[in-house]
Residue, then its C-alpha position, 0 to 999 in steps of 0.5 A: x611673386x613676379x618670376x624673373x631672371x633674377x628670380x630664376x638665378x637667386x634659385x639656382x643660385x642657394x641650390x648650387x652653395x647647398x652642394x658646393x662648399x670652398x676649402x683653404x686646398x680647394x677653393x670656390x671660384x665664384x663667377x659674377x657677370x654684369x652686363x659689361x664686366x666679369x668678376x672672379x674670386x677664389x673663397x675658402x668657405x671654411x676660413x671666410x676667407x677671399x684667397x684672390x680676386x680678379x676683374x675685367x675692370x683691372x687696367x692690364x685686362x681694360x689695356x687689351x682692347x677685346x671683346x667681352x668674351x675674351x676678356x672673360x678668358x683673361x680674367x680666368x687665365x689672371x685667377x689661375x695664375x694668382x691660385x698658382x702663386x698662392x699654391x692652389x691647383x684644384x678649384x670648386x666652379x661657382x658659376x653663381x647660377x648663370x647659365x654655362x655658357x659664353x662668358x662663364x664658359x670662356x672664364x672657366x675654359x682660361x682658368x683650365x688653361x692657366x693650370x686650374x682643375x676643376 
């Protein structure tokens, strides 16, 4: 088995969903980064259910000419105001084995200042 970054990730990935587990009142809030977008969602492990979701590539986000990591921030501020609407305040962080740093630290770092504790 070759050992590569995706290798690396999937890892970190299945220990993390071990320990973290999504309820209808706290949520996951699983994170996807790709090379040049950022996805987020929120996910009630216990009803299989996706509460919300929100990308970089939404056309308000695209609209604002930034740079990636501050699209990030405004893709977490865009998830804590859908989880606001939907009721939500408290979130479970899925950083989905990426490291915490850069543009997951910047979405989570929104999603805290749109009003989401974690």
């Amino acid at each position: 088995m070759a050992f590569s970054k995706e290798n690396r990730r999937e890892k970190i990935k299945l220990k993390l969903r071990k320990k973290i587990k999504g309820t209808a009142q706290a949520p996951r809030l699983n994170v996807f980064r790709s090379n040049s977008e950022i996805y987020a969602q929120l996910v009630d492990d216990k009803g299989g259910k996706t509460i919300a979701a929100v990308g970089s590539v939404d056309k308000t986000i695209q609209a604002s000419k930034v740079n990636k990591t501050e699209k990030a921030k405004l893709v977490g501020k865009m998830i804590a105001e859908k989880a606001v609407a939907n009721g939500i305040t408290e979130v479970v962080f899925d950083r989905n084995g990426f490291l915490y740093h850069g543009r997951i630290k910047s979405l989570a770092e929104g999603a805290r200042e749109g009003g989401l504790k974690f």
